[in-house]
C-alpha positions in Angstrom: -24.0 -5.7 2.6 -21.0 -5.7 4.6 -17.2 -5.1 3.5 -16.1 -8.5 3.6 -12.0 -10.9 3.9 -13.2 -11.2 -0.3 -14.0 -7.4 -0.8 -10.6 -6.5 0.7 -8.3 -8.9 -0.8 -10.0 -7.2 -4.4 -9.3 -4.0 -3.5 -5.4 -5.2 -2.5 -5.6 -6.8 -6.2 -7.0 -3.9 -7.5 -4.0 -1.8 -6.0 -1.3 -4.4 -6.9 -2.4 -4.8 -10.9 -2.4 -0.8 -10.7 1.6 -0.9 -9.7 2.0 -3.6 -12.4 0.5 -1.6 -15.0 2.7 1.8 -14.2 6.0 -0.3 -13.9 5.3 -1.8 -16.8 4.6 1.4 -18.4 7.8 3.4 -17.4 9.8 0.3 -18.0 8.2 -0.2 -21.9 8.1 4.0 -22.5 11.6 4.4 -21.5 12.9 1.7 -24.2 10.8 3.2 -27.0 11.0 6.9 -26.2 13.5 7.3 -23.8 11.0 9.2 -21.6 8.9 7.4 -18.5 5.4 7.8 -19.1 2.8 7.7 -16.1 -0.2 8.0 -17.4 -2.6 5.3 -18.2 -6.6 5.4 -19.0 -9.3 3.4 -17.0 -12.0 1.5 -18.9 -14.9 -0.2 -16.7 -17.7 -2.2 -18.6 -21.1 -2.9 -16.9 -22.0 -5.4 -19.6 -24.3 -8.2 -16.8 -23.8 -5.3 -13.8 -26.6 -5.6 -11.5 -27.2 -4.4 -8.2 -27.3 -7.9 -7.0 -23.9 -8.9 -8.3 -22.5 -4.8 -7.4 -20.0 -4.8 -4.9 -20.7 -2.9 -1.7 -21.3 1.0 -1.6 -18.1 1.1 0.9 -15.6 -0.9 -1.6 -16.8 1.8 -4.3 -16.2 4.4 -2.1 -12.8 2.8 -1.0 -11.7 2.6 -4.6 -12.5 5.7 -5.7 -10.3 7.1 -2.6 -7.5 4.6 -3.6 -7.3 5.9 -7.1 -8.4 9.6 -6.1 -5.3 9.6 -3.2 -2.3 7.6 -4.5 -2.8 8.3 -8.5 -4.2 11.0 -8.9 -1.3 12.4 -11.3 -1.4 9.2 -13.4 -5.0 8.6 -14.6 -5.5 10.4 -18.1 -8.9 9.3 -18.2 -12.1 7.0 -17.1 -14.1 5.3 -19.5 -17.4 3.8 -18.7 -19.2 1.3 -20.7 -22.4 0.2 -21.1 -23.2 1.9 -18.4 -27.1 0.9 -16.6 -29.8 3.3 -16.6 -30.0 3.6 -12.9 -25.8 5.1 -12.9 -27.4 7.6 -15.6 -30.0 8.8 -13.7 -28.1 8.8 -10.6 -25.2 10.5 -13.1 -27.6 13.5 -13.7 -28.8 13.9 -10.4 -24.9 14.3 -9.1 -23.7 16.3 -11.9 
């Protein structure tokens, strides 16, 4: 499948909520500690992923380089959830 209008405006989404999230973050750390914090933890759930409903290998790709080239310094960490058995064995193969 094709990047599609609908796969773009997500990743524009996507990139928008991120801002949110750090501005809110430096705004909310600097009243309680005085410091601006700018790091912030991902959490994806699979719960009902298929590779019917999976968006197309390109928006993946194009997210990952979103996050890997403009936030590198803020993500902390990635967690996965319920992650399928075909990412797992895919996992292993990569790793």
């Amino acid at each position: 499948r094709n990047t599609t209008k609908h796969d773009l405006n997500n990743l524009k989404s996507l990139t928008w909520n991120i801002e949110k999230v750090l501005a809110c973050t430096r705004r909310k750390s600097l009243e309680i500690t005085g410091k601006s914090l700018e790091k912030y933890c991902i959490v994806i759930d699979f719960t009902n992923f298929t590779l019917m409903n999976s968006p197309p290998l390109s928006v993946s790709k194009k997210t990952l380089t979103i996050l890997q080239n403009r936030y590198p310094e803020c993500i902390h960490c990635i967690f996965l959830l319920n992650v399928p058995m075909s990412f797992r064995v895919l996992w292993n193969m990569v790793k």
